[in-house]
MARKEBA-790091 format. One record per residue (C-alpha): residue in one letter; y, z, x. Coordinates in steps of 0.02 Angstrom, whole numbers, plus 50000, padded with zeros to 5 digits. Each point is the difference from the previous one (the first is absolute). Example, Ala and Ser with C-alpha at 12.3 -4.5 7.8 and 13.67 -1.06 7.14 Angstrom:
MARKEBA-790091
A497755039050615
S501724996750069
***
This chain:
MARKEBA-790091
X503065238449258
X498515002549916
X498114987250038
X499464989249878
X498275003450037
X499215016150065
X498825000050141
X498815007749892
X500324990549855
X498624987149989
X499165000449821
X501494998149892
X499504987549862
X499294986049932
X501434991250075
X499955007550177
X499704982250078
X499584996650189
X498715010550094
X500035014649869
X498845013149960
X498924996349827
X501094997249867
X500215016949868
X500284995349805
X501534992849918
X500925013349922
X500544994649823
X501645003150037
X499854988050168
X500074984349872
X502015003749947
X500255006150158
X501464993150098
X500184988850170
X500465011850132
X501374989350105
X501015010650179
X500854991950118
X498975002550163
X501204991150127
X501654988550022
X499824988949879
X498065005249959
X499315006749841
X498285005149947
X499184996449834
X498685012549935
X499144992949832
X499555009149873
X498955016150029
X500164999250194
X500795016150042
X500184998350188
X499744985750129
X498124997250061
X499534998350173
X500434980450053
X498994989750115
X501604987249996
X501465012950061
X500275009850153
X500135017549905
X500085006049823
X501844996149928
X501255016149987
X501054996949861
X502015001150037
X500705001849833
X500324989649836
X500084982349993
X501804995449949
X500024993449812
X500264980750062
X498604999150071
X499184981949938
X498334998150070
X498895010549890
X498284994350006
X499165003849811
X498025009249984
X498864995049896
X498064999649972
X498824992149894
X498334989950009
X499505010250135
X501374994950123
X501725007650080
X501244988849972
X501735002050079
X501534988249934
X501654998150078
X501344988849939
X500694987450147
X501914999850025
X500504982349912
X500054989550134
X499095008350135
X499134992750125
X498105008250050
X499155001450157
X498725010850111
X498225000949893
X499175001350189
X498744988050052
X499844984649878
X500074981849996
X501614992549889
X501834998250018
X500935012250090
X501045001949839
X498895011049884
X500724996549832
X498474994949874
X498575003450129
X498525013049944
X499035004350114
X498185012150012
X499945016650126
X498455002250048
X499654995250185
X498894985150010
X499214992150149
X500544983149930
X499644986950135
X501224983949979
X500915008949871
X498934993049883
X499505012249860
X501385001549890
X501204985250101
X500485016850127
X500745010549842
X498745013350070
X499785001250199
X499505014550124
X501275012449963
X501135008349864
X501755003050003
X500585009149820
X501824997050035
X501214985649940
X501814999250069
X501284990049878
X501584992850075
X501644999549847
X501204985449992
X501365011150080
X498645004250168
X499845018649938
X498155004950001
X498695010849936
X497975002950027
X498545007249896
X498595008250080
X498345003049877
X499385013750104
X498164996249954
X498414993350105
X499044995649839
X499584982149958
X501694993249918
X500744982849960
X501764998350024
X500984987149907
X501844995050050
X500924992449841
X501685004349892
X498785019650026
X499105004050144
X498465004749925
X498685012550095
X498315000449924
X498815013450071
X498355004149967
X500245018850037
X501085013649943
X501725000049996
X500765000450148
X501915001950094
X501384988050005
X501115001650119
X501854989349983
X501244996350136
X501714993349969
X501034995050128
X501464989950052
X499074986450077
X498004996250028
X500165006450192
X500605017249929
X498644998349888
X498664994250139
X500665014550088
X499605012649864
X498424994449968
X499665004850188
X500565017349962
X498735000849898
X498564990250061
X500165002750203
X500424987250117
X498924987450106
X499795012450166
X500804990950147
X498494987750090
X499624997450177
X501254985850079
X498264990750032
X499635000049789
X501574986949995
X499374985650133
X498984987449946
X498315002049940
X498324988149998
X498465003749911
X498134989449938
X498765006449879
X499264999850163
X500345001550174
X498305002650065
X499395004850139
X501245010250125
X500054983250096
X500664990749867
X501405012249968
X500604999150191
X500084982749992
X501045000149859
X501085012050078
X499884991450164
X500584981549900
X501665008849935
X500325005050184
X499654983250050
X500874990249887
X501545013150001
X500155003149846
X500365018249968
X498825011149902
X499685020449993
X498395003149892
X498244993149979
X499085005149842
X498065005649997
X499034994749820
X498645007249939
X498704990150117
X500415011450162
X498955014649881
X498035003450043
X499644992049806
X501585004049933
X499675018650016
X501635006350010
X500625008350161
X498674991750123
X499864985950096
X498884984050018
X498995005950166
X499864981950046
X501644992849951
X501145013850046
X498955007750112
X501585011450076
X501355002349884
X501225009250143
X499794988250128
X500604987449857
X501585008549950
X500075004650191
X500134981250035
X501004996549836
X501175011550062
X500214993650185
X500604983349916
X501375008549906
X499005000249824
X499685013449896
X498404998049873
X499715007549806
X498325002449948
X499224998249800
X499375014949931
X499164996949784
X499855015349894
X498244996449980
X498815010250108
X498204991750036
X498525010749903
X498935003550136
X499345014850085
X500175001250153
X501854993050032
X501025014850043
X501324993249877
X498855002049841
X498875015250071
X501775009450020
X500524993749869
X498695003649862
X499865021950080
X501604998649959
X499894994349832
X501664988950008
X499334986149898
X500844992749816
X498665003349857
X499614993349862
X499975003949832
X498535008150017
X500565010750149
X498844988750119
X500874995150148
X500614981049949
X499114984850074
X500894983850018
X499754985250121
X501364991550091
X499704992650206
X498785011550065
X498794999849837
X499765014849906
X501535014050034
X500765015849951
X501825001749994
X501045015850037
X500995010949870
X501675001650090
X500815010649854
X498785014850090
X501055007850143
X498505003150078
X499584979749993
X501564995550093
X499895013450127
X498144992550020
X500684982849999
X501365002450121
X498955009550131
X498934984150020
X501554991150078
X499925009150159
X498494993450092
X500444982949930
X501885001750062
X499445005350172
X499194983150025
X502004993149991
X500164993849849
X501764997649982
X500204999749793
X498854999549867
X499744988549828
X499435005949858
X499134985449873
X498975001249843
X500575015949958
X500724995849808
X498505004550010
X499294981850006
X497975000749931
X499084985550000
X498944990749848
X500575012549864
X501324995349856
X501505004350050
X499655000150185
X500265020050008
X499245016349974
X499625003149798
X501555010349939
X498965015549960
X499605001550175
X500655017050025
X500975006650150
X499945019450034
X501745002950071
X500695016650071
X501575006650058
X501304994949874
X498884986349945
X499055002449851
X498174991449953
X500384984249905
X499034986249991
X500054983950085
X501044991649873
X501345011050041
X499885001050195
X499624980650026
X501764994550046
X500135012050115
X498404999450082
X500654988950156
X501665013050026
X498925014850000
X498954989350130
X501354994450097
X500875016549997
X498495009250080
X499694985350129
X501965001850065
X499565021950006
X498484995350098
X500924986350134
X501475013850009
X498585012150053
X499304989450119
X501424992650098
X501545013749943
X501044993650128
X499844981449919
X500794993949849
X498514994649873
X500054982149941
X499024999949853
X499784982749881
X499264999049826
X499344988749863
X500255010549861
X501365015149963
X501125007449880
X501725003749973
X500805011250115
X498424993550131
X500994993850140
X500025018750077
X498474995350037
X499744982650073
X500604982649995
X499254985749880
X499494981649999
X499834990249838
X498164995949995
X499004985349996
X501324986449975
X499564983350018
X500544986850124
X501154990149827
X501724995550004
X500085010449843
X499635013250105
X500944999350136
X501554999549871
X499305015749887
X500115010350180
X501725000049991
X500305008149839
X498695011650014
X500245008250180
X501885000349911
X499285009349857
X499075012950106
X501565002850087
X500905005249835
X498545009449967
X499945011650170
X498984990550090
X500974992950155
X498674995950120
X499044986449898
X499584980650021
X498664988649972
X498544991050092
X501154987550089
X499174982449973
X498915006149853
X498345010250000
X498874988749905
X500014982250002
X500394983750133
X501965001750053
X500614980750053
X501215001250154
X501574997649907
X499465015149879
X499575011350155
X501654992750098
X501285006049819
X499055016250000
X500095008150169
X501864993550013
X500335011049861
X498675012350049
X500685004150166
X501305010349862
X498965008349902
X500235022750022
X498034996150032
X499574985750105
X498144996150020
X498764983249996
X498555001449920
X498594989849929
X498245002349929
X498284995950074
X500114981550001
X499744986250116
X501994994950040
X500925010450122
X501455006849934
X501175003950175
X501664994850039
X499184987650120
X498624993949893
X501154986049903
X500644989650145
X501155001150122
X501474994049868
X499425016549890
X499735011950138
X501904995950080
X500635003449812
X498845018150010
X500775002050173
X501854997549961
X499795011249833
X499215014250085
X501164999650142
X501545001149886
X498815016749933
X500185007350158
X501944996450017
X500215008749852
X498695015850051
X501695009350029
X500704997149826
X498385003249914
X499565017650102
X501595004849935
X499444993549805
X498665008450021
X500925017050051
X501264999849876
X498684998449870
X498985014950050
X501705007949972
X500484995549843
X498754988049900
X500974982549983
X498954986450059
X499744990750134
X499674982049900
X501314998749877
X500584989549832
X501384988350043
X501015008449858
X500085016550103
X501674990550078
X500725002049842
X499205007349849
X501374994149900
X499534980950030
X498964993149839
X499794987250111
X498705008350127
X499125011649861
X498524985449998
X500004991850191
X498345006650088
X499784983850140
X501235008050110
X500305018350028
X501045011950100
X499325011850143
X500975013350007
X501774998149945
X500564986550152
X498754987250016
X499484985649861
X498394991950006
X499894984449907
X498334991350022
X499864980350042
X499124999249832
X501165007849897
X500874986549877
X501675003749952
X500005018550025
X501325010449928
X501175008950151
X501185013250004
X501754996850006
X501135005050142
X499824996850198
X498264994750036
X499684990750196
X498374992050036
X499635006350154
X498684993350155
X498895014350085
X498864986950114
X500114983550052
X499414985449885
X500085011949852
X501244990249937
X499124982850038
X498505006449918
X500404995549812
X498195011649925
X500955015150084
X500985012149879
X501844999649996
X500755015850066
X501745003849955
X500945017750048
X501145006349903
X501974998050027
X500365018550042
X498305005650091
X499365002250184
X498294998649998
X499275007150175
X498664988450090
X498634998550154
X499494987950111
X498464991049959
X498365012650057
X498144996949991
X499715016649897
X501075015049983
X499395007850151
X501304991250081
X501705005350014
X500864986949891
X501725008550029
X500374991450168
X501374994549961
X500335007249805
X500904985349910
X501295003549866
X500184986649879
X501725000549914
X500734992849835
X501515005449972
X500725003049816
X501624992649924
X500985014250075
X499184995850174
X499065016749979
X497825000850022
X498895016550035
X498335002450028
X498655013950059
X498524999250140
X498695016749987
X498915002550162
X498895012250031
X498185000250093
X499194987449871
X498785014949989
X499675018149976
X501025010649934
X501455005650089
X501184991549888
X499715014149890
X500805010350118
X501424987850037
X499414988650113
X500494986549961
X501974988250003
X500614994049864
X501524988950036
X501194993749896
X500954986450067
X501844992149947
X500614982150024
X502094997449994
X500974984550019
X501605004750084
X501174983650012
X498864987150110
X498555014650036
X498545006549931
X499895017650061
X497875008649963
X499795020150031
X499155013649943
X500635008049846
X498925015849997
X498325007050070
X498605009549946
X498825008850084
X499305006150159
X499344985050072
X500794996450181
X501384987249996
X499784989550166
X501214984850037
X499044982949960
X500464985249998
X500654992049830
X500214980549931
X501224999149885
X499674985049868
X501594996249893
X499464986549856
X501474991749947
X499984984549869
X500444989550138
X498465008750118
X499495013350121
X501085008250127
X498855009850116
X500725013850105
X499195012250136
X500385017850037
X499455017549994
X499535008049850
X501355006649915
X501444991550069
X499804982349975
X501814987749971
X499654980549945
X501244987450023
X500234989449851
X500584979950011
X501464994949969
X500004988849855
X501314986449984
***
């Protein structure tokens, strides 16, 4: 087995791509010479194009692709190389009849066919330049569904501005050199999902506390104000884990400080935060205040850490705090800076952290970004390039050193790390939001399809401002929105500086016993989720999820993106959705709380025939133990069969990686007149103490509810007559 790339192969050719040293001449022979195509995995090929000799360092993948041999001589996606006008342009054919998805973070249908959209990461507030075609981050990756539910994916291994068009060809227009393809083919678009994890890295498993519910204001200000917010969920029992600080905690938006008067003592916030079961994240920009004297700058500047300009000035732009300078993160020696500031601010209990602007987002220039001949100095196996080449992945190489520097500061914590803008391949790095949304219907419907998209793009822990960022949100708009919000990977309200109040409570007491019963069913389903979110840091398929995942061979689902799957068990079809297309087979609504039913703006939730899908009792936050009693809710399939799995582990830390954790599979039987529930299998070292278990059959004709121990538990069906 031989590399594709060389660790000290970085200045190959004109075509070298991503991060690469300074391009050497074209050979003459390079223009006749041939696409280099190996098979790098199952099902996985690389595509060299012309003159590329060896595969360039990638931002996008985990580590440079070995190759594994020949690709066999069916192989049909073949993406064809060309340039002219001054552009890379990559073409490759689309199966007749396929179906396309993925594209990352854009507004449209969830079904890609005939979309185009620009990526280039854009601080685009209401989606409004462009209608959303071009939003905060860029995902150069398409994944195409056939009639028969096979599936393949094509990954333009480049960070350059591009446009990517999805037609009869998908068509990749770059504005730098020629760059990688990478193809997967697999039997179905999980395999495919799965493969693309391989490659890319999965979402690293969160802190149990990253799942509850989550409330945030552009701003809560001052620390009184946030206690009493956290202090109203308390009162009005309705659950909640995480209150979000804006920019207006900062001392003038200087980054890493705060306002002496406002938030006079940061720990005795978080201290007080904490003692009420919440957990806070805190905004930290890109953009570092000029001004001498602040320790951030001074250190800063002696340093010299700062993006330049053409000129090789350091590069002035103005965002919050006025005038500011904004770090080079392709320097190893920026990040390490970067990430060292984290500890003081960490030791004041800050919990997470939430990193905005950082496309990077300028203000009053065209463009709303640094010029493109900015130039970044790089290091390490990153090569100087200029700003038009490192733009798109600006916010990763942000967010990557942030999540180094919480690790540093808290190692025995998991990091929870959000962010505006990122890249493919960025959720080893940190959750993401979709921007500045607006409180429309039309918006609250595009969510859907787009946290769907992200999903099929890597990106499992996504959602949007629930109830719209910008904008007046009437009660009934607020009410649809958090009843599908509560199901959203990432569940957070959130609204700009504007005079309405945007909590569950702030609507009425009709709206805020809608919020309540939404978020409460949330927290039933905490179990379920915690194990989502596990078995995604394992293998990549997301948590969010196209109805047609219940059967890619359905033409039927290819389109529906109103209701969606999480996981494989449970359906989520909003209140709003009209005529949705669902999935054949066994699928039983289900009730987790009382009045859910009743409550006709709450989402349908239906399990499928088949599944056991593990469940809590109602908590405040996830401080709680929500696993007194553990409920098993049980459909059983035509053959009177379901299984299902539960992880556990500390909700923290680390010590799953050294096996402590239980994951339990568990097995539902109809014998005759009985149900019979165990445990199928067990993994891991966590200890196994008898609890209490409910046992929920749902039947056509009901529930039957049974009580026992866990792993033993016999219902008694009724007779029917």
């Amino acid at each position: 087995m031989r590399r594709l790339l060389p660790k000290t192969a970085f200045a190959l050719s004109l075509f070298a791509g991503t991060a690469l040293a300074a391009a050497a001449p074209v050979p003459p022979a390079a223009a006749t010479a041939q696409v280099t195509a190996e098979r790098i995995g199952d099902g996985i090929a690389a595509f060299l194009p012309p003159g590329m000799t060896a595969y360039p360092h990638s931002l996008a993948l985990l580590r440079t692709p070995e190759a594994e041999g020949t690709l066999p001589a069916d192989w049909q996606i073949r993406p064809r190389f060309d340039r002219h006008v001054g552009k890379t342009r990559v073409t490759v054919a689309v199966p007749q009849g396929a179906d396309l998805y993925g594209t990352g973070e854009v507004t449209g249908p969830l079904r890609r066919n005939g979309e185009s959209i620009t990526l280039w990461n854009t601080d685009n507030f209401e989606y409004a330049k462009d209608g959303g075609k071009q939003l905060y981050q860029s995902h150069p990756w398409v994944l195409g569904v056939r009639p028969d539910g096979s599936a393949f994916g094509v990954l333009f291994d480049s960070t350059w501005r591009a446009t990517l068009a999805t037609g009869s060809d998908i068509v990749f227009e770059s504005s730098g050199p020629a760059m990688p393809v990478i193809v997967i083919d697999r039997a179905s678009p999980q395999a495919v999902l799965e493969g693309l994890a391989t490659l890319t890295g999965t979402m690293p498993l969160p802190p149990r506390w990253a799942l509850g519910y989550q409330q945030s204001r552009w701003s809560y200000t001052p620390d009184t104000r946030v206690l009493q917010i956290a202090d109203e969920f308390r009162k009005r029992r309705i659950p909640a884990d995480v209150i979000w600080m804006d920019i207006d905690y900062m001392d003038g938006f200087r980054v890493f400080t705060f306002d002496p008067k406002t938030f006079p003592d940061p720990k005795r916030l978080n201290r007080e935060l904490h003692a009420r079961g919440f957990h806070s994240v805190w905004m930290i920009d890109p953009g570092v205040k000029i001004d001498p004297g602040y320790k951030v700058y001074d250190s800063g500047t002696v340093q010299d850490v700062w993006v330049r300009d053409a000129q090789g000035h350091d590069y002035h732009g103005t965002v919050w705090p006025g005038a500011v300078v904004f770090p080079d993160f392709t320097r190893p020696q920026t990040r390490q800076w970067w990430s060292a500031l984290y500890k003081d601010f960490m030791a004041q209990g800050a919990d997470g952290v939430w990193n905005d602007m950082n496309e990077p987002s300028v203000f009053n220039v065209e463009g709303q970004t640094m010029p493109d001949d900015n130039r970044h100095r790089g290091g390490g196996e990153l090569a100087p390039g200029p700003h038009l080449e490192y733009h798109n992945v600006y916010g990763m190489l942000m967010v990557r050193a942030t999540r180094e520097g919480i690790q540093a500061a808290n190692p025995d914590k998991r990091p929870f790390v959000l962010t505006r803008s990122n890249f493919l391949g960025g959720q080893r790095y940190a959750a993401t939001w979709t921007g500045d949304n607006a409180s429309t219907w039309d918006d609250l419907k595009l969510s859907i399809p787009m946290s769907i998209n992200l999903g099929l793009s890597g990106q499992p822990f996504s959602g949007p401002d629930i109830g719209g960022f910008s904008g007046v949100a009437t009660p009934q708009l607020w009410a649809n929105w958090i009843a599908v919000g509560a199901f959203y990977p990432f569940s957070r309200g959130h609204t700009i500086k504007a005079p309405q109040q945007k909590e569950p409570w702030a609507f009425g007491p009709a709206v805020e016993k809608t919020a309540r019963i939404a978020i409460e069913r949330r927290y039933r389903l905490l179990p379920y989720l915690y194990t989502l979110f596990r078995e995604s840091s394992v293998d990549g398929l997301p948590v969010m999820r196209p109805v047609f995942f219940a059967d890619p061979r359905d033409p039927h689902l290819r389109a529906e993106q109103q209701a969606f799957l999480l996981g494989s068990d449970l359906l989520v079809v909003p209140a709003f959705a009209q005529h949705p297309a669902l999935p054949q087979g066994i699928w039983r609504t289900v009730s987790l709380v009382d009045g859910d039913r009743a409550d006709p703006l709450q989402a349908t939730l239906k399990v499928r025939g088949g599944a056991i899908v593990p469940l809590g009792r109602i908590v405040q936050d996830t401080n709680e133990d929500s696993l007194k009693p553990l409920t098993l809710l049980v459909s059983l399939d035509a053959h009177g069969q379901a299984q299902g799995r539960l992880y556990e582990d500390a909700g923290d830390g680390y010590g799953y990686r050294r096996g402590e954790y239980r994951l339990t599979t568990y097995r539902a039987e109809r014998q005759g007149d009985t149900v019979k529930v165990g445990i199928a299998g067990r993994e891991g070292h966590w200890p196994a103490a008898a609890r209490p278990v409910v046992v929920q059959l749902v039947t056509d004709a009901g529930v039957v509810t049974a009580h026992g121990m866990d792993g033993n538990v016999t219902l008694h069906l009724p007779r029917t007559h």
